[in-house]
C-alpha positions, 0 to 999 in steps of 0.5 A: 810753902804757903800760897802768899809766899808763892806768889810774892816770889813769881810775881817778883820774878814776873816783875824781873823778867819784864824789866830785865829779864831772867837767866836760865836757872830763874826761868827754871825756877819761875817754871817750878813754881808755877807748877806748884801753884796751879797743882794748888789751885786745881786741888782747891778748885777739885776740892770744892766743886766735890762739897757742891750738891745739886737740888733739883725741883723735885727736890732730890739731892745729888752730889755735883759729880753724880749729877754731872755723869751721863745716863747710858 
C-alpha cells in the first residue's frame, strides 16, 4: 500500500470518528494502519539518518552512527 493511500484512509477514519465515531472493527482497522504507517515512517527516518556523515574540523569523515558511539 503506497503511503498516500495510507493516509487518505486514516485521515478518513480520523475524520469519521470526530463526527460520528468508529465501531470496533474501524478502530481495529485505523490501529493497524497507524502501525503500518509509523513502521514506515521510522524505516524512512532509519534509513536517512544511516546516509548522514559528520565532517569534523579537522576534516575527518565519519558516518553519523560511528560518530554518535561513546568512546570507552
Amino acid at each position: 500500500m503506497e503511503m498516500q493511500e495510507l493516509l487518505a484512509q486514516i485521515n478518513a477514519l480520523a475524520k469519521k470518528k470526530r463526527e460520528e465515531g468508529l465501531t470496533d472493527e474501524e478502530q481495529k482497522r485505523q490501529k493497524e494502519l497507524y502501525a503500518i504507517y509509523l513502521k514506515g515512517f521510522r524505516a524512512q527516518v532509519k534509513e536517512r539518518l544511516d546516509n548522514v556523515d559528520v565532517t569534523y574540523p579537522d576534516g575527518t569523515v565519519k558516518s553519523l552512527k560511528d560518530a554518535m558511539k561513546k568512546k570507552v
